[in-house]
PLY file of the C-alpha trace (Angstrom):
ply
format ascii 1.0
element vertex 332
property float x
property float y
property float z
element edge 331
property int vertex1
property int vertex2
end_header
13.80 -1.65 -22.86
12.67 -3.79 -25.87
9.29 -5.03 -25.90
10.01 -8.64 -26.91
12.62 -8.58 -24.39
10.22 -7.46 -21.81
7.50 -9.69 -22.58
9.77 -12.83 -22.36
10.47 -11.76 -19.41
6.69 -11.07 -18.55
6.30 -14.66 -19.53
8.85 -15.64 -16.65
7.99 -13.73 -14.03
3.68 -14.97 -14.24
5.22 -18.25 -14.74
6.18 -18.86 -11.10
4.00 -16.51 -10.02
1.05 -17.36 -7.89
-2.09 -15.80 -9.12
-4.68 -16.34 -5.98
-8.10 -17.81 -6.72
-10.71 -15.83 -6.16
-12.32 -17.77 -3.54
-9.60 -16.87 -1.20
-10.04 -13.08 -1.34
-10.75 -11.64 2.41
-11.34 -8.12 3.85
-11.81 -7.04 7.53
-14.02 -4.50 6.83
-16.85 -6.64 6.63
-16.16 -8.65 9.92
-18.35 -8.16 12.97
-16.45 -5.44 15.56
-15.37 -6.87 18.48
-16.49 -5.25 21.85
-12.75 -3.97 22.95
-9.85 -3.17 21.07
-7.29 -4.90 20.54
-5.43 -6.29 24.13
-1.71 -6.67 22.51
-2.45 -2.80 21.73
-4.45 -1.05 24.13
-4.91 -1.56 27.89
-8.43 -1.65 29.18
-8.55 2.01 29.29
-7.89 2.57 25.53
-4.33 3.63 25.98
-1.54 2.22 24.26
1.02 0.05 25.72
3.72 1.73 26.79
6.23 -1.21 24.89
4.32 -1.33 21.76
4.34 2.60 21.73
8.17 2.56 22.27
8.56 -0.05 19.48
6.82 1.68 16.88
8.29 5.29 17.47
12.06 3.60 17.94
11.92 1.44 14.84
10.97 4.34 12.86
13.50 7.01 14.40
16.25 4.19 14.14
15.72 3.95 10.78
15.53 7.36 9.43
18.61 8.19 11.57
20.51 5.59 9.96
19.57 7.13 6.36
20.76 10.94 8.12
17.53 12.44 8.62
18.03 14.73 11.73
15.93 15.75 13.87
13.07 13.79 13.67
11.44 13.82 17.00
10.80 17.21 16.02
9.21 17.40 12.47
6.92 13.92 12.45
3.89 12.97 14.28
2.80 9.62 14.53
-0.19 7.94 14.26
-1.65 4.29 14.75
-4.60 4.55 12.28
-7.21 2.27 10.45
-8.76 -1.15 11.55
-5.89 -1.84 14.02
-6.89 0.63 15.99
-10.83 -0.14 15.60
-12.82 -2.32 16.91
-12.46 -4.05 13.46
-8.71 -5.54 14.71
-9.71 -9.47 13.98
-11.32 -9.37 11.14
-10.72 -12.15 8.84
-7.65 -10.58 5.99
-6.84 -13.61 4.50
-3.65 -14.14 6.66
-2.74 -15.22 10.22
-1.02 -11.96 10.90
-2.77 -8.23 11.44
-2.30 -5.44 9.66
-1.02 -1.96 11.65
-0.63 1.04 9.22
1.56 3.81 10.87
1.16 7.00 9.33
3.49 10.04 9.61
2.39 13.74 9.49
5.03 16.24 8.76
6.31 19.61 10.01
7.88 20.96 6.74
9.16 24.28 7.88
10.84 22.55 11.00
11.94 19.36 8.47
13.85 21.82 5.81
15.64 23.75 9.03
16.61 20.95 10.68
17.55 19.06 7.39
19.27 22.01 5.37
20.06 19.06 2.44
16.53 19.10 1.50
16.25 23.13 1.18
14.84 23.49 -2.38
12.69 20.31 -2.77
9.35 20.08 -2.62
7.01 18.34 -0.07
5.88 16.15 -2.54
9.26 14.89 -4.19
10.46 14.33 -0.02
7.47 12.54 0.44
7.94 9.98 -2.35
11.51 9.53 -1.54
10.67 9.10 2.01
7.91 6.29 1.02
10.23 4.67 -0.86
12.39 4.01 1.36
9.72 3.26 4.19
8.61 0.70 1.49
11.81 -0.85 0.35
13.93 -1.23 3.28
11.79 -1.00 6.46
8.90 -3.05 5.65
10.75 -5.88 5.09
11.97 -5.97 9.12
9.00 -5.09 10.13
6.58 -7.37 8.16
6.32 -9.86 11.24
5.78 -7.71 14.33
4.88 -9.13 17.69
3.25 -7.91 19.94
1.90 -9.84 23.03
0.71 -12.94 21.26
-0.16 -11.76 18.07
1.73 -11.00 14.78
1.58 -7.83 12.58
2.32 -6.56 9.44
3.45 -3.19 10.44
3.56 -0.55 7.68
4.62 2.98 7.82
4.04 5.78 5.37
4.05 9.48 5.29
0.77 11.13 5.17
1.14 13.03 1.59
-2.08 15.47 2.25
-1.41 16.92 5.30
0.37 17.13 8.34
-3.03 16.60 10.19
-3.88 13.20 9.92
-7.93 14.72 10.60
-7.51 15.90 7.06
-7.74 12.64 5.32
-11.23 11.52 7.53
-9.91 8.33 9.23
-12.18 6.82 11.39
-9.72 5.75 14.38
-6.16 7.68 14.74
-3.82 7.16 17.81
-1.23 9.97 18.28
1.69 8.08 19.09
4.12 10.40 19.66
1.20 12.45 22.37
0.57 9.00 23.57
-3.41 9.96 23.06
-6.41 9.30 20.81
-6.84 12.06 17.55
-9.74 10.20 16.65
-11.02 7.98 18.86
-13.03 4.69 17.05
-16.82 5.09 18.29
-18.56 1.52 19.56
-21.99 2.88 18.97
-21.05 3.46 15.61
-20.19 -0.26 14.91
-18.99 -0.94 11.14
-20.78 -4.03 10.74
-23.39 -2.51 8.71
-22.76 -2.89 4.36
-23.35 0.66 3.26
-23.05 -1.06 -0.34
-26.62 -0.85 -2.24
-27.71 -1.92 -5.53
-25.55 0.45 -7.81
-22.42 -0.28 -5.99
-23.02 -4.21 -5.86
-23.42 -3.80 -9.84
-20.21 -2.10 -9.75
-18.01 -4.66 -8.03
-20.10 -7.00 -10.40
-18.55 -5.69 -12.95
-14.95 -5.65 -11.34
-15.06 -9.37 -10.81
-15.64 -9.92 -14.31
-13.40 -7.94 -15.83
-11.01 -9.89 -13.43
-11.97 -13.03 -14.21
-11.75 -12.17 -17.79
-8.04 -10.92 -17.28
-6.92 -13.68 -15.23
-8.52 -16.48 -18.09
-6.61 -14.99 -20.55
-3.50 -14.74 -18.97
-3.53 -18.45 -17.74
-4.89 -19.38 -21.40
-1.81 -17.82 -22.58
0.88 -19.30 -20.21
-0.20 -22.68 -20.95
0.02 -22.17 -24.43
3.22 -20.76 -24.56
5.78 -23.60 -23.82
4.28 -25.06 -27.29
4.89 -22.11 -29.23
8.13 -22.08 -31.23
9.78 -18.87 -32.09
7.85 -16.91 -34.69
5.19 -14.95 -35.51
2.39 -17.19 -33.52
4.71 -17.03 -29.65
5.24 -13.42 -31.40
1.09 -12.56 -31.09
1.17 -14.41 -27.83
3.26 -12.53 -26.05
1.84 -8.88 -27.66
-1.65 -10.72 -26.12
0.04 -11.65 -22.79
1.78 -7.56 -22.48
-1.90 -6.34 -23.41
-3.54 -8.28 -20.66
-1.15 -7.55 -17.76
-1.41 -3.92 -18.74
-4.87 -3.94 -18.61
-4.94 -5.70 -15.25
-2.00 -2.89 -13.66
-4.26 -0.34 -14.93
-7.47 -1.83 -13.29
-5.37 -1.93 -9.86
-4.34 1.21 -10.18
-7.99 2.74 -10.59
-9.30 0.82 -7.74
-6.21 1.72 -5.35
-6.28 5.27 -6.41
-9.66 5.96 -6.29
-9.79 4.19 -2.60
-7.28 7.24 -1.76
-9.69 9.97 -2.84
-12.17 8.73 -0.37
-10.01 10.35 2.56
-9.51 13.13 0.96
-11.13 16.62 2.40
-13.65 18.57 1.10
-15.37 15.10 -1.04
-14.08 12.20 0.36
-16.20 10.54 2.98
-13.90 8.22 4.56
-14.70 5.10 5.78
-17.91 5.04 4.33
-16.85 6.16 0.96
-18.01 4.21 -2.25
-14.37 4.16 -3.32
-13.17 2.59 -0.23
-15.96 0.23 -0.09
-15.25 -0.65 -3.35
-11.71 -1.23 -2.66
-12.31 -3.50 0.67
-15.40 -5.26 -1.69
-12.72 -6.27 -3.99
-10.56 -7.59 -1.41
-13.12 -9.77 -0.34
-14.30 -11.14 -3.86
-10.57 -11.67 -4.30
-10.40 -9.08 -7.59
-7.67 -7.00 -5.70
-5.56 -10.16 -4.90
-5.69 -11.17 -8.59
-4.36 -7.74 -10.06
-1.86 -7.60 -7.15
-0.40 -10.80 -7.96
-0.26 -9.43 -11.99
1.03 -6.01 -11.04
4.01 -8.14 -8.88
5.28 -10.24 -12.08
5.30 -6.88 -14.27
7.41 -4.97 -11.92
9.48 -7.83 -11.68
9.90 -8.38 -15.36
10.40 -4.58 -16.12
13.44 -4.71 -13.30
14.48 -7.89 -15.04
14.45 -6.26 -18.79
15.98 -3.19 -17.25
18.52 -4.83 -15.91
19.41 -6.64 -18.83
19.33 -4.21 -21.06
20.92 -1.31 -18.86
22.68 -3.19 -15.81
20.13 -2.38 -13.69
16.30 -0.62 -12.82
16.15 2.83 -14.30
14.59 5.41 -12.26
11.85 6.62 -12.20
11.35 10.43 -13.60
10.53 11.31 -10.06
13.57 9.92 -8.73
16.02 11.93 -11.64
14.54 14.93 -10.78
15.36 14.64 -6.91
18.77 13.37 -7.98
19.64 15.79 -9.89
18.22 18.52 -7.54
20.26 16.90 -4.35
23.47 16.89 -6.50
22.87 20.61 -7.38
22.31 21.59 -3.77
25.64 19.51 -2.89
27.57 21.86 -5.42
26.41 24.89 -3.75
0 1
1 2
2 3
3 4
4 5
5 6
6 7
7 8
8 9
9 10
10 11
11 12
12 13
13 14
14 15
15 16
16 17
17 18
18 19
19 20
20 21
21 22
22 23
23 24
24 25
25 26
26 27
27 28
28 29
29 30
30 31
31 32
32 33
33 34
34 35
35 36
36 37
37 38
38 39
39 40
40 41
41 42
42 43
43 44
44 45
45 46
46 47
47 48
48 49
49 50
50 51
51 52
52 53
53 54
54 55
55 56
56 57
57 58
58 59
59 60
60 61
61 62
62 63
63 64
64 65
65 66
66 67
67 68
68 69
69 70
70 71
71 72
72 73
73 74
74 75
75 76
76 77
77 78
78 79
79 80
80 81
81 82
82 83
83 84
84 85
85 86
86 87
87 88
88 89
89 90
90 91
91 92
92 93
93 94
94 95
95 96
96 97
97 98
98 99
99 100
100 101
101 102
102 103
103 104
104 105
105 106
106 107
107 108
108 109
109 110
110 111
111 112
112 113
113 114
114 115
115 116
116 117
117 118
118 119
119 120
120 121
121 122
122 123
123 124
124 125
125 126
126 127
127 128
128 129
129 130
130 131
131 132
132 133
133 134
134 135
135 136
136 137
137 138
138 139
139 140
140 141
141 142
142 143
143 144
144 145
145 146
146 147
147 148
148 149
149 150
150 151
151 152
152 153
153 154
154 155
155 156
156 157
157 158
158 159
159 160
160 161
161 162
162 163
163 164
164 165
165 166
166 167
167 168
168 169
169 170
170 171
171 172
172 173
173 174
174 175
175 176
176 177
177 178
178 179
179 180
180 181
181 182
182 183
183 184
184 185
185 186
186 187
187 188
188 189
189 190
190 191
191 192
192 193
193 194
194 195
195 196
196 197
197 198
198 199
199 200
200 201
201 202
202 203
203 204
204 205
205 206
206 207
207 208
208 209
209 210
210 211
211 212
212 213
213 214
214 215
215 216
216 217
217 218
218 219
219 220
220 221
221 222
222 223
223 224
224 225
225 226
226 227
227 228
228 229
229 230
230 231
231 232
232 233
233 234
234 235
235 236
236 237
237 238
238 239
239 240
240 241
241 242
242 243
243 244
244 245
245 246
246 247
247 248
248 249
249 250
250 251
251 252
252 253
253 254
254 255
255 256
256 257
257 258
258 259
259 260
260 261
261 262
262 263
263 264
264 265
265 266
266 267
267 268
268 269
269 270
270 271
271 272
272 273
273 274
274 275
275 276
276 277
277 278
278 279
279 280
280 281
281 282
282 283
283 284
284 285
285 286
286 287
287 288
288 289
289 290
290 291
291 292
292 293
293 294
294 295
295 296
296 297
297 298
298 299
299 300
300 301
301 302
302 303
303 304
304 305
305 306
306 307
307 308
308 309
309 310
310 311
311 312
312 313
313 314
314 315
315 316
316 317
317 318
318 319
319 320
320 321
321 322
322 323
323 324
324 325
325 326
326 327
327 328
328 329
329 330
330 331
């Protein structure tokens, strides 16, 4: 993929892209608990509802039978974890609809015999296929959920660390598939408390203005370009415009990858981490929001380039290796 080619099409893709003010940032984790959890969920006893259990287990064993996975009853546990299943549910998140993250803990040894295609890759290579696919087709059905009288974004991923979802310290876990709480969310524990002090308010401090910085210069340079002829001058624009944008990528993928080390066993400390305080901090001050909307318009223009150049995305070195492993076990 040439650079010039990529960067025009970097150029395109920030164009009609919206790039959120920072005003409108949000984050739940910040919002007063509410004294129950969350009726369209949970009866008055803290159980699930029978129909929203249902949907969530059916959607996701309809859709991995569809791709061939057998079996699968048998080597995944599911969980309803994070704020949905807090008393955290209405926080404010910047949208009407809330957010449910399903997470899936697997029984490799049972997965590889029931699933004899996947002998020979590893847990980890499964587990980013798997998410891809979770990501790229499912999501999109089930990014407007109802249940009751309320409206979800339901997400699903496979819980990379473990198979016990204990292992990554969330602070509220629903076993779906047992129908019963793993860890149950604790009222007299109420997150409406800012464990943030002075260091880590400096730090987000200085997250917001390295944002703001990015987000200037990429504007400054999008409303010059359209006056720039070809040459040397749209030339150094453009270099400035790929600079920036990989900057910004970077910066989201510190503060999203670091948030993931927070519920991670021996270190991590969950909930109350500084790296997933951090993370929700920059929700709310609308940094996260800024570098999402910049790390959108450079996968788009790198698919665009690609595509262009080669007839279509190139995959990823992850993705060869699992071909090429899959079409070797095929041969056997």
């Amino acid at each position: 993929m040439a650079d010039s080619h990529y960067a025009e099409e970097l150029a395109k893709a920030l164009s009609v892209t919206e790039i959120p003010e920072f005003k409108d940032g949000a984050s739940g984790y910040f919002s007063k608990p509410r004294k129950n959890l969350d009726p369209a969920l949970f009866t008055e006893y803290q159980n699930m509802h029978q129909h929203v259990r249902s949907v969530i287990l059916r959607t996701l064993k309809r859709f991995w039978e569809t791709l061939g996975y057998r079996a699968c009853d048998t080597w995944a546990t599911v969980w309803l974890a994070g704020s949905g299943a807090s008393y955290q549910w209405a926080g404010d998140r910047g949208h009407g609809d809330g957010d449910l993250d399903v997470l899936m803990g697997i029984d490799w040894p049972t997965l590889y015999q029931t699933n004899p295609r996947w002998s020979g890759v590893g847990p980890n290579d499964i587990t980013t296929h798997m998410d891809n696919e979770l990501r790229h087709l499912l999501w999109p059905r089930t990014a407007h959920t109802t249940f009751g009288a309320r409206t979800y974004e339901l997400t699903y991923f496979i819980n990379k660390n473990s198979s016990d979802i204990r292992d990554i310290n969330p602070y509220a876990a629903y076993n779906v598939t047992d129908d019963a709480w793993t860890v149950r969310p604790d009222p007299t524990t109420a997150h409406d408390q800012d464990p943030g002090d002075a260091q880590w308010y400096a730090a987000i401090s200085r997250d917001l203005e390295a944002a703001i910085t990015v987000r200037a210069a990429v504007t400054q340079i999008l409303t010059d370009l359209p006056h720039l002829s070809p040459g040397p001058h749209r030339t150094t624009a453009l270099r400035r415009l790929r600079t920036q944008v990989a900057y910004g990528v970077g910066f989201m993928d510190e503060i999203h990858g670091n948030r993931h080390r927070a519920f991670e066993r021996p270190l991590g400390k969950g909930y109350w981490d500084f790296n997933n305080w951090r993370w929700q901090a920059d929700k709310r001050n609308g940094v996260v929001g800024v570098l999402a909307a910049i790390e959108r318009a450079h996968k788009d223009a790198t698919e665009a380039a690609q595509t262009a150049s080669h007839g279509g995305a190139l995959a990823t070195a992850d993705e060869l290796t699992l071909r090429a492993v899959m079409t070797y076990r095929g041969t056997q």
